[in-house]
VOFIVO-377553 format. One line per 8 residues: their letters; for each residue x, y negated, z negated of N, C-alpha, C. Coordinates in steps of 0.2 Angstrom, whole numbers. Example, Ala and Ser with C-alpha at 12.3 -4.5 7.8 and 13.67 -1.06 7.14 Angstrom:
<atoms>
as = 66 28 -39 62 22 -39 66 16 -39; 64 11 -35 68 5 -36 64 0 -39
</atoms>
This chain:
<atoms>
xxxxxxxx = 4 6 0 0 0 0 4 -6 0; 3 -11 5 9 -15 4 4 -22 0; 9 -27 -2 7 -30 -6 10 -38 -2; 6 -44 0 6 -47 3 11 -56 -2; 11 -59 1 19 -63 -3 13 -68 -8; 6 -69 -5 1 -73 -10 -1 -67 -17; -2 -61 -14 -3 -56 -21 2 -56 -27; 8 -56 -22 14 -56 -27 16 -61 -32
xxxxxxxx = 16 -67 -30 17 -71 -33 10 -75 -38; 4 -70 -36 -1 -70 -40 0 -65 -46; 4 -62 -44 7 -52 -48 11 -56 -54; 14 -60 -52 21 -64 -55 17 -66 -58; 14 -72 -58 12 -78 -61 9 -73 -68; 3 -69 -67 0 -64 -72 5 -61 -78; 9 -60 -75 16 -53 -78 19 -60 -83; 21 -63 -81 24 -70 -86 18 -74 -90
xxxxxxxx = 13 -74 -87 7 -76 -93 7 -72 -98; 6 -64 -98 6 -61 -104 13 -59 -107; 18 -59 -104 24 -56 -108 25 -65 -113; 22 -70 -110 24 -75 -115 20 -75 -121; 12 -72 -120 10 -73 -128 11 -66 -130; 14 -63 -130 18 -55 -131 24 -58 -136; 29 -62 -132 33 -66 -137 31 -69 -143; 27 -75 -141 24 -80 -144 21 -73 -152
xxxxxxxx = 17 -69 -150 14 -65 -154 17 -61 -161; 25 -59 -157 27 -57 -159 35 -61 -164; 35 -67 -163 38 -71 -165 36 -72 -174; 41 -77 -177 38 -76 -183 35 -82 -185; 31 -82 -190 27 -90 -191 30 -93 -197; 29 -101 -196 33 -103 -199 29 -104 -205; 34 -105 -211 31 -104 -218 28 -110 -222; 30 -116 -216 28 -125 -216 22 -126 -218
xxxxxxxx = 19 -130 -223 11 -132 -223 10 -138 -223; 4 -141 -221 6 -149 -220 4 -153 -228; 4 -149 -230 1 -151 -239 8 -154 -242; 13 -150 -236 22 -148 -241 25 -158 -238; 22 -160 -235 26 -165 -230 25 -173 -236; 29 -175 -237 31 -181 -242 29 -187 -238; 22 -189 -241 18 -194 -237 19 -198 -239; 20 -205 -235 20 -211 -239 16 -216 -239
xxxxxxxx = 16 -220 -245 11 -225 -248 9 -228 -241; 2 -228 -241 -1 -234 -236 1 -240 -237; 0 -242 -241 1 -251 -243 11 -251 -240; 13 -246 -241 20 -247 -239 21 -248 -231; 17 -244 -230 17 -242 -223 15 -246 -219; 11 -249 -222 6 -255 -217 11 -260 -219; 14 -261 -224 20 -268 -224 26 -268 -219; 28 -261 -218 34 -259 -214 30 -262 -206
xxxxxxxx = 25 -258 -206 24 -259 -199 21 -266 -197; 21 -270 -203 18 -279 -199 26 -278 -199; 32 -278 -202 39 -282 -199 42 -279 -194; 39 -275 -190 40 -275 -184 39 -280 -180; 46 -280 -178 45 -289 -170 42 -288 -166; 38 -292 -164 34 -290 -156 40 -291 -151; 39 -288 -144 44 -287 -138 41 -292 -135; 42 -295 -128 42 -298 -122 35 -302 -124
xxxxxxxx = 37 -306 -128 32 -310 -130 31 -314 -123; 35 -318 -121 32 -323 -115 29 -319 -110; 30 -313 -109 29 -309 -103 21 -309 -105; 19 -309 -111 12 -307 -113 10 -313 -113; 13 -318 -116 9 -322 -116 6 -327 -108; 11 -326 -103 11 -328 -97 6 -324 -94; 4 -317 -94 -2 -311 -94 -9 -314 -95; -10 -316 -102 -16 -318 -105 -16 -325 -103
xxxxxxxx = -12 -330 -100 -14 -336 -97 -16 -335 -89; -15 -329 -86 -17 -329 -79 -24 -326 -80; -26 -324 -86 -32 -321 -85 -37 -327 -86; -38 -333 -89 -41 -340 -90 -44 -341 -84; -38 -338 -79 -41 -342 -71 -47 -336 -70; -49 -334 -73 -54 -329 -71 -62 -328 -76; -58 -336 -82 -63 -337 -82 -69 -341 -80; -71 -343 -76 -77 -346 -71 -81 -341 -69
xxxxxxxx = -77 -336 -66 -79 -332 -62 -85 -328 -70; -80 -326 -73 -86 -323 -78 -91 -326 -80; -90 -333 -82 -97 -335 -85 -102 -337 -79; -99 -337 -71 -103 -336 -67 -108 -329 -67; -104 -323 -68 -108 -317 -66 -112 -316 -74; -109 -320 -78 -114 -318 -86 -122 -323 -82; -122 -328 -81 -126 -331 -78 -132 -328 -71; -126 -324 -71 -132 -321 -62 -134 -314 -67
xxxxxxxx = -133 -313 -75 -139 -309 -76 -133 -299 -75; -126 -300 -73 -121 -296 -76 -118 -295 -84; -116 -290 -86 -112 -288 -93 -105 -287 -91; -100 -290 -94 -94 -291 -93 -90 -283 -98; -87 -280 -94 -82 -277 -99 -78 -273 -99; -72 -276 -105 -65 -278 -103 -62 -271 -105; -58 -269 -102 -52 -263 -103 -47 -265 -100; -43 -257 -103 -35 -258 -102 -30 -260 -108
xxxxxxxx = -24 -257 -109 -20 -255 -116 -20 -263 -117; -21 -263 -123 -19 -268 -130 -24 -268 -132; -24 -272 -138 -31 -276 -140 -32 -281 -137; -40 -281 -135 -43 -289 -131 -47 -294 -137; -47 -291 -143 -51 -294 -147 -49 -303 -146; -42 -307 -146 -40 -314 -144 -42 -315 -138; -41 -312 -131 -45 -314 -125 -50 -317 -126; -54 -309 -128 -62 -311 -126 -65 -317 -133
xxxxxxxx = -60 -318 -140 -63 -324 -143 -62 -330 -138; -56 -330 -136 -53 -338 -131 -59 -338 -127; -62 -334 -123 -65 -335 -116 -73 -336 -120; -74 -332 -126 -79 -336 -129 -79 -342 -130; -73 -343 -134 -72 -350 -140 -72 -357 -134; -70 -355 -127 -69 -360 -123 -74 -363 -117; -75 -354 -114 -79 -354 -108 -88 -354 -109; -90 -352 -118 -96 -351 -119 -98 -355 -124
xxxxxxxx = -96 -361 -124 -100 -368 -126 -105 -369 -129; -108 -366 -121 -116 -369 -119 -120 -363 -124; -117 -358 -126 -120 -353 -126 -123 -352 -134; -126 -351 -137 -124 -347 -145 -122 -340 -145; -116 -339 -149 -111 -333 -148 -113 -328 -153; -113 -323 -154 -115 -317 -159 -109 -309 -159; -106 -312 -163 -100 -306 -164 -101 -300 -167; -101 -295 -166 -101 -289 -166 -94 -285 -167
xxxxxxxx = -90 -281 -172 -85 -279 -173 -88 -273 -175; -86 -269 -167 -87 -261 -170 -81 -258 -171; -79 -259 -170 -73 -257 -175 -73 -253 -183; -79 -259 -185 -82 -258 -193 -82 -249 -190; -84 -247 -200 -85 -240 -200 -94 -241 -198; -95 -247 -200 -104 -245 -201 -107 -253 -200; -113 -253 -197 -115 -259 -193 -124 -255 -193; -126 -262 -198 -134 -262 -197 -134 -265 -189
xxxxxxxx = -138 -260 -185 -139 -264 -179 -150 -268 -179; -152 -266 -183 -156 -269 -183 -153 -278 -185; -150 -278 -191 -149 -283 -192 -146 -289 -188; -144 -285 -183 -139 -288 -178 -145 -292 -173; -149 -286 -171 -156 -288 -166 -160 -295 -169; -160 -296 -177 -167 -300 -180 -161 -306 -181; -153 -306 -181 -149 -310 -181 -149 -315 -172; -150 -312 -169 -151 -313 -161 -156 -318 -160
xxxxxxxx = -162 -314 -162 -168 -316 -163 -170 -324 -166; -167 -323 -173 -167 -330 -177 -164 -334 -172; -158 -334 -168 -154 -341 -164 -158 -342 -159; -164 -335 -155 -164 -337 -150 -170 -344 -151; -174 -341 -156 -180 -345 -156 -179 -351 -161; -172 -351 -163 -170 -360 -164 -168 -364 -160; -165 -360 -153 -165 -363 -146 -171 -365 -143; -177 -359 -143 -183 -362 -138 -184 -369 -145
xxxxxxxx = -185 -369 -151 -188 -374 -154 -185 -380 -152; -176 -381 -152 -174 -387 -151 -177 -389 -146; -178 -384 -139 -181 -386 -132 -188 -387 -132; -194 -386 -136 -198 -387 -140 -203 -384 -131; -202 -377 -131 -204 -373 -125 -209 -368 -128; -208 -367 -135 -213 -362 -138 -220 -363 -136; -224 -358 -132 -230 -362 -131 -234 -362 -139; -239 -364 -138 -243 -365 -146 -248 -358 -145
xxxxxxxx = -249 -356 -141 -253 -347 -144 -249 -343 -145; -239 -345 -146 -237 -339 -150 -234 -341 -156; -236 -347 -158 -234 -351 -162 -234 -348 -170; -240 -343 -170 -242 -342 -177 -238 -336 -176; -237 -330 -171 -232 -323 -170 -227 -325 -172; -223 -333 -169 -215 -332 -166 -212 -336 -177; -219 -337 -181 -218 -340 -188 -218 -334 -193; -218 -328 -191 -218 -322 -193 -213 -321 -196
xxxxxxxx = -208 -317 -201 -204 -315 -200 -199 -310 -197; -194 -313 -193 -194 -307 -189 -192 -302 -194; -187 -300 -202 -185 -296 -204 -192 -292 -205; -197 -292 -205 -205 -288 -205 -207 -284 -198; -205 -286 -193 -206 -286 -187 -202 -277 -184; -204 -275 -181 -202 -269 -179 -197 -270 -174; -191 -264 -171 -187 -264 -166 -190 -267 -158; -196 -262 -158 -200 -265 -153 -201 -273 -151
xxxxxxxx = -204 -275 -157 -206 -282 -158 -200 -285 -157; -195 -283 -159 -190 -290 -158 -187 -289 -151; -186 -285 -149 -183 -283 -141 -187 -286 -135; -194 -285 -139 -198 -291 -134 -199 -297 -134; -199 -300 -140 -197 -306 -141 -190 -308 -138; -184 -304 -138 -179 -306 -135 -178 -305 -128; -183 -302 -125 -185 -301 -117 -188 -309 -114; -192 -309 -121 -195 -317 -120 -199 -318 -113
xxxxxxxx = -204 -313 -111 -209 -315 -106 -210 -322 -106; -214 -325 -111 -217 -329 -112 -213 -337 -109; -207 -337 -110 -205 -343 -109 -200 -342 -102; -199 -347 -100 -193 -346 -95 -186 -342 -96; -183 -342 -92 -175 -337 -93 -171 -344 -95; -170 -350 -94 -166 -355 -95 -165 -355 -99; -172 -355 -103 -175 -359 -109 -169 -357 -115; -167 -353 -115 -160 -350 -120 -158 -343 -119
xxxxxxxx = -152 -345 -120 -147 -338 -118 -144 -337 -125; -140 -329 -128 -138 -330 -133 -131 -325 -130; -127 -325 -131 -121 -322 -128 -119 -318 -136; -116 -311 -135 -117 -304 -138 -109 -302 -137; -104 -305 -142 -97 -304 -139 -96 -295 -143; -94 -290 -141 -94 -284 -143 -88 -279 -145; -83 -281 -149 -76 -279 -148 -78 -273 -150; -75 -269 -147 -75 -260 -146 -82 -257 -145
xxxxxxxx = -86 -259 -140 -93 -256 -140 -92 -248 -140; -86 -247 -140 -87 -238 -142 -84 -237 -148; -84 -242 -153 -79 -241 -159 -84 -236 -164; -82 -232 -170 -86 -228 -173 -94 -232 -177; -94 -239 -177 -99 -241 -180 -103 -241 -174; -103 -239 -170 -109 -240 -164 -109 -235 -158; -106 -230 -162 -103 -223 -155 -110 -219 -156; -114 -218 -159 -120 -214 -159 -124 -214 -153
xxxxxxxx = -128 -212 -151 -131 -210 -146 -139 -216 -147; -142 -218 -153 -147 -221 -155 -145 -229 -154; -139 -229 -155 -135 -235 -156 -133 -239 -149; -129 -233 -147 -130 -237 -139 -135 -237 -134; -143 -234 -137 -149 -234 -133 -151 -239 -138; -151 -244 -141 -153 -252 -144 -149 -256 -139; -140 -255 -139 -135 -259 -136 -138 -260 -129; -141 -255 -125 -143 -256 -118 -147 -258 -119
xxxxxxxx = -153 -260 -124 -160 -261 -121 -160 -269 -125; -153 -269 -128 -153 -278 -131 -149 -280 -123; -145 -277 -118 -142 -280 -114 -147 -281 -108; -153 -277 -109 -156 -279 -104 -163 -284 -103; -161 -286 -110 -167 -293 -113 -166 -300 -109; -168 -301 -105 -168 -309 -100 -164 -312 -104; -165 -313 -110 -159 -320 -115 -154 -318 -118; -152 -313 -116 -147 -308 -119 -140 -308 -113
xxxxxxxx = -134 -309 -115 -129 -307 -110 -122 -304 -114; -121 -298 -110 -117 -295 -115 -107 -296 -113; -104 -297 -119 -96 -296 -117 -93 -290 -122; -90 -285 -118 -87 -279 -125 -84 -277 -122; -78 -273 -126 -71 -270 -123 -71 -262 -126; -68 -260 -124 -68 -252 -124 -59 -249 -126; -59 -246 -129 -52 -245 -129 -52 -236 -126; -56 -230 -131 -58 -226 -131 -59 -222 -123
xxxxxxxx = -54 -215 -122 -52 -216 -115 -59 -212 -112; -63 -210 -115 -71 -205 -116 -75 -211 -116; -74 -217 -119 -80 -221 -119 -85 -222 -113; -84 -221 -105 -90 -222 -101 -94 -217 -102; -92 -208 -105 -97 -205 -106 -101 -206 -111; -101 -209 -114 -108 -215 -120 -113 -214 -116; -114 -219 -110 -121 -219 -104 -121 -216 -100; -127 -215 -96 -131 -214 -92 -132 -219 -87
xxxxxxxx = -132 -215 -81 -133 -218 -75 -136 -226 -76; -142 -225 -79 -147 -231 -81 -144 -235 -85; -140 -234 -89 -137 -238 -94 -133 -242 -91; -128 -240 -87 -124 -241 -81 -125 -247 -79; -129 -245 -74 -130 -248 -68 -137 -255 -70; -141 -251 -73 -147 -256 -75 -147 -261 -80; -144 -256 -87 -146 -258 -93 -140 -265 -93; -136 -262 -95 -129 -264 -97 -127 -268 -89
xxxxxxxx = -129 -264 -85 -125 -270 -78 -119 -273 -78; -113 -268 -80 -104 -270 -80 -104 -272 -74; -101 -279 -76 -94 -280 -70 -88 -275 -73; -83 -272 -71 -78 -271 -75 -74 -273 -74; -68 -276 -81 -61 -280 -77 -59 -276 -82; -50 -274 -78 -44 -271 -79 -40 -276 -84; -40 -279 -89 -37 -284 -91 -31 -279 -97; -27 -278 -97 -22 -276 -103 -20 -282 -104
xxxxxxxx = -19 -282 -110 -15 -288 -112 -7 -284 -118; -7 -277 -120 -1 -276 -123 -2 -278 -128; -6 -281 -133 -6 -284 -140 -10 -279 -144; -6 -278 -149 -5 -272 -155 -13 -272 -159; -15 -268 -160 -22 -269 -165 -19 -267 -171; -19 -273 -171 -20 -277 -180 -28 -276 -183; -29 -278 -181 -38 -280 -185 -40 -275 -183; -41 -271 -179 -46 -264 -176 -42 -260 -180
xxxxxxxx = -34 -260 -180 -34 -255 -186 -34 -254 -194; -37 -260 -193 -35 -261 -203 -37 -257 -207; -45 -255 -204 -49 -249 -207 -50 -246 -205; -44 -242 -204 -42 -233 -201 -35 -233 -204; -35 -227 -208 -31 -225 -213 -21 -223 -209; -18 -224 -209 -14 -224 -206 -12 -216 -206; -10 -215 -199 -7 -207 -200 -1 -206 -204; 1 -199 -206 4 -200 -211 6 -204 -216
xxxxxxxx = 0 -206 -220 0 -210 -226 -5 -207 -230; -3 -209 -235 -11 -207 -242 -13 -216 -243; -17 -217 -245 -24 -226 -246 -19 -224 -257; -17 -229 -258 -16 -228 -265 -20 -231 -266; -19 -233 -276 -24 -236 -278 -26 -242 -274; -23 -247 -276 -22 -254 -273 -25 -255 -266; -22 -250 -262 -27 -249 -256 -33 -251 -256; -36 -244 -259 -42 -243 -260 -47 -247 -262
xxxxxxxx = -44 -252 -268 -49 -255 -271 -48 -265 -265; -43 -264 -260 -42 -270 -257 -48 -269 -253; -46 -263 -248 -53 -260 -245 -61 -262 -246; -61 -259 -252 -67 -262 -254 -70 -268 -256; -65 -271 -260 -65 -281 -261 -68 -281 -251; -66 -280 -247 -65 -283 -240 -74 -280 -237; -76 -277 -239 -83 -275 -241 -87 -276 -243; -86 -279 -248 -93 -280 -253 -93 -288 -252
xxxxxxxx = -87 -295 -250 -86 -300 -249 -91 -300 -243; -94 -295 -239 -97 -296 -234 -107 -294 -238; -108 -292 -244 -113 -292 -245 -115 -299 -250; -121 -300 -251 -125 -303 -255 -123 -306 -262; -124 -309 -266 -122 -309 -273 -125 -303 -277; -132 -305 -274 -136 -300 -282 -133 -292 -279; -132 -291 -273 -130 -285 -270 -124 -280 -274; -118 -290 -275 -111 -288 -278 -113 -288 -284
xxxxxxxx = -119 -292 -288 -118 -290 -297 -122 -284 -296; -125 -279 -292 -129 -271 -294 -121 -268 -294; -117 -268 -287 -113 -263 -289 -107 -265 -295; -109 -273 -298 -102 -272 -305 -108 -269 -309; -114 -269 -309 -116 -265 -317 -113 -258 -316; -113 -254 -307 -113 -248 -308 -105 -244 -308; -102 -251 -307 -95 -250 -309 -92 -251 -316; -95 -258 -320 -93 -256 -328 -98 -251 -331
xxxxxxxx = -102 -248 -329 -105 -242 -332 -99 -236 -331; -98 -235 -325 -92 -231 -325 -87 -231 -331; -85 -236 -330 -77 -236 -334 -80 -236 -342; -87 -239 -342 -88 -238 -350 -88 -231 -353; -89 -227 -346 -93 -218 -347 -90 -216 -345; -84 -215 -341 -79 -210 -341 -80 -201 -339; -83 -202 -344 -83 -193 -343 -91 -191 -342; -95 -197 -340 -102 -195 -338 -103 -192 -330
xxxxxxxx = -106 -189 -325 -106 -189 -319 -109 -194 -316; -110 -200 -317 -113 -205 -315 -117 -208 -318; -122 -212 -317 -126 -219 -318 -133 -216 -315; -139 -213 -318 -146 -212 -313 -149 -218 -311; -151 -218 -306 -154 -221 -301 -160 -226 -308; -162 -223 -309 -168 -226 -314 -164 -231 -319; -159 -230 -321 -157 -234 -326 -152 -238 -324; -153 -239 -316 -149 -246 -313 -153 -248 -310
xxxxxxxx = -158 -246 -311 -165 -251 -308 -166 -255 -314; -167 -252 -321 -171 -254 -328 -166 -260 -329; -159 -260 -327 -153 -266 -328 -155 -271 -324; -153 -268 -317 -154 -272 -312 -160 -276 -312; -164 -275 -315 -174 -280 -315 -170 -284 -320; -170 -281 -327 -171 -283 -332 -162 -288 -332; -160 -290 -327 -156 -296 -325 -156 -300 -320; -164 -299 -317 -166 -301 -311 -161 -301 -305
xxxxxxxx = -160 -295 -304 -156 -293 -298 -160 -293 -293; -165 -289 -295 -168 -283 -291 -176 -286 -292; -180 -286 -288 -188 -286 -289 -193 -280 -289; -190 -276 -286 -194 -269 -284 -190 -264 -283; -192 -258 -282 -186 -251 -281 -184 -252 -274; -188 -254 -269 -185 -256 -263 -181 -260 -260; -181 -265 -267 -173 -269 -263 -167 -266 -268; -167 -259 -273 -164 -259 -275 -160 -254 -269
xxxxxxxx = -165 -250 -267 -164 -244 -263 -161 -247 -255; -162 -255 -253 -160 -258 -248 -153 -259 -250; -150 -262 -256 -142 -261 -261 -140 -256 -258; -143 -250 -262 -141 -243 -262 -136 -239 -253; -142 -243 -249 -140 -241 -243 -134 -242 -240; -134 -252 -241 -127 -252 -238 -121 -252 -243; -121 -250 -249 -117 -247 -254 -114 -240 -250; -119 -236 -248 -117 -227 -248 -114 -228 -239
xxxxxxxx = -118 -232 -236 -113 -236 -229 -108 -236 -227; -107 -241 -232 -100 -242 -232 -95 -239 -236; -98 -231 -238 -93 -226 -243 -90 -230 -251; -96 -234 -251 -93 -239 -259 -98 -236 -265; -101 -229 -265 -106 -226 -268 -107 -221 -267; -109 -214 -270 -111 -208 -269 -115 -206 -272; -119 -199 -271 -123 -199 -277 -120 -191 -278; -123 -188 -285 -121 -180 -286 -127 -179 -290
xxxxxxxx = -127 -172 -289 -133 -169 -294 -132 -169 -303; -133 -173 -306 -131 -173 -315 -134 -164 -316; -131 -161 -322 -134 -156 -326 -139 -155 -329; -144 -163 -329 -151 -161 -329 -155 -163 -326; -154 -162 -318 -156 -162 -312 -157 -168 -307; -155 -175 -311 -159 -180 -311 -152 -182 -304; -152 -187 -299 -148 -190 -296 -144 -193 -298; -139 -193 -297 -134 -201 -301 -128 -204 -296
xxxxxxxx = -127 -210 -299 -123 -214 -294 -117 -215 -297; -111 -214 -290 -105 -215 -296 -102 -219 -287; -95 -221 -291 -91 -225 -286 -84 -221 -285; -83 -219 -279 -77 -213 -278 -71 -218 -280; -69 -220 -284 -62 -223 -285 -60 -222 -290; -52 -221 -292 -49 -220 -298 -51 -226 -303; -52 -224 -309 -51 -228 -317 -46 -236 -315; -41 -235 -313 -36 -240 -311 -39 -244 -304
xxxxxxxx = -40 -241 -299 -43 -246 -292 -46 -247 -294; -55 -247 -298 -59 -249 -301 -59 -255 -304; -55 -256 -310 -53 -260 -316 -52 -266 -309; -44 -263 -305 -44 -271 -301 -49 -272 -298; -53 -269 -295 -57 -272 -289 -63 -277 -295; -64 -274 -301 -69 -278 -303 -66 -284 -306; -59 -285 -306 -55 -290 -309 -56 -296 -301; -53 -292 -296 -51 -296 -290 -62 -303 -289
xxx = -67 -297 -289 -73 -301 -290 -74 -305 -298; -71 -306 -300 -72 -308 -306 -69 -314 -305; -64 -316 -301 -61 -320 -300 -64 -324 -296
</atoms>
């Protein structure tokens, strides 16, 4: 039987596939665990790595002034009713504020950092909502039959109701735009699948114009054809600028590092400064509870209500449980089962991070 020069070298190819994991198989494994590897402090690490110099600074800088000239064009196609968005290695987060901060004026801006670990996207939509209908007010375009609707508030108002308010049949397209600048629209606060079906159906709202960069090499499979081409309607520009992510990496843990104390509780200060006051005095009750109790497994939900009222924090179990949300959110609260069945709340940080963070809000 003869054997043809494509069989053979198909013969071959086979014969060395398996004598390799034959090898491999019979080789010895190594005794290493990654448990064994002497990590180092994050806060040390993130200090080493800001004293790194930057390279070919003019080279960059020359890069992001040639891209200016391409600002006209963009706020022309945001205008004919296109979404702009920027790729390409570095972080764009500086570009697209410049091209905001300079080319969009006319416009009211709304910043969006998905980067974040977690992002109320409601609040983002009734956030939209408020500017746009300050705009039709200043232009004094509201007609008078939606006068008692548009007096509503919108935090009452459903997803639906505000996405049609911000489609805004009723008035003109001129009548106000609001511009939706979007650093990392594939960042993990906003990569879910429910999430980027809101982000399409805010970008396809008449007064709505989107700007968002992408770094994530899998991020176009996010959408659908419709989201694509309808919803969202990218132009797409190639823009790399080479500049380091500083800020999109801040909250993400460094490879090989451990978050020490100090970290951890910096972390959190950087968290809670973005919540409410009465927000920030629930979680110090349910922090000096902590450190008072020590050896309890947490705080029941009932008896940080009974504080919470009885300091007027809180009016009802539902603005305690609207606290509680964006607490567990943002990973600055957990709950466990106590040993007599009841829920409780505790805050995942050591005895020490604690103490400073409730020092650092004290201050």
């Amino acid at each position: 039987m003869e054997i043809n020069d494509g069989d053979e070298d198909e013969f071959g190819f086979s014969r060395n596939y398996f004598l390799a994991k034959d090898m491999a198989a019979s080789g010895k494994k190594s005794s290493h665990k990654l448990s064994d590897i002497n990590l180092v402090d994050e806060q040390e690490l993130r200090a080493e790595a800001s004293n790194v110099e930057p390279k070919h600074e003019k080279e960059i800088e020359s890069l992001m002034e040639s891209y200016k000239s391409l600002y006209s064009k963009w706020v022309f196609e945001l205008r004919c009713g296109f979404g702009l968005l920027m790729y390409g290695f570095g972080s764009k987060k500086a570009l697209i504020e410049d091209f905001a901060s300079t080319a969009l004026t006319e416009y009211s801006v709304v910043v969006i950092n998905g980067y974040l670990q977690s992002i109320n996207i409601k609040q983002v939509v009734i956030t939209l909502a408020e500017l746009l209908r300050d705009q039709l007010k200043s232009k004094r375009r509201t007609p008078s039959r939606n006068l008692s609707k548009a007096q509503q508030p919108f935090n009452t108002r459903s997803m639906d109701d505000l996405l049609a308010f911000l489609d805004g049949s009723q008035v003109e397209e001129n009548d106000g735009v609001v511009c939706v600048v979007i650093h990392n629209i594939d960042g993990p606060g906003l990569r879910d699948s429910e999430t980027q079906q809101y982000l399409a159906q805010i970008a396809s709202c008449s007064h709505i114009r989107i700007v968002a960069s992408i770094d994530h090499v899998n991020a176009p499979l996010l959408w659908d054809k419709k989201m694509v081409h309808t919803q969202f309607n990218w132009c797409w520009y190639h823009v790399p600028t080479f500049a380091p992510y500083k800020v999109e990496g801040m909250f993400f843990p460094l490879i090989l590092a451990h978050g020490g104390s100090a970290q951890s509780a910096k972390t959190a200060a950087i968290v809670l400064q973005s919540l409410t006051p009465n927000a920030q005095s629930v979680f110090k009750i349910l922090a000096e509870h902590q450190l008072s109790h020590p050896d309890e497994e947490g705080m029941p939900i009932d008896n940080l209500y009974t504080v919470s009222r009885e300091r007027f924090l809180v009016s009802s179990q539902v603005t305690l449980n609207s606290h509680l949300t964006e607490f567990k959110d943002h990973d600055l609260v957990k709950t466990r089962r106590h040993s007599d069945g009841q829920d409780c709340l505790y805050i995942p940080l050591a005895s020490e991070a604690l103490e400073k963070l409730l020092a650092d809000m004290n201050q």
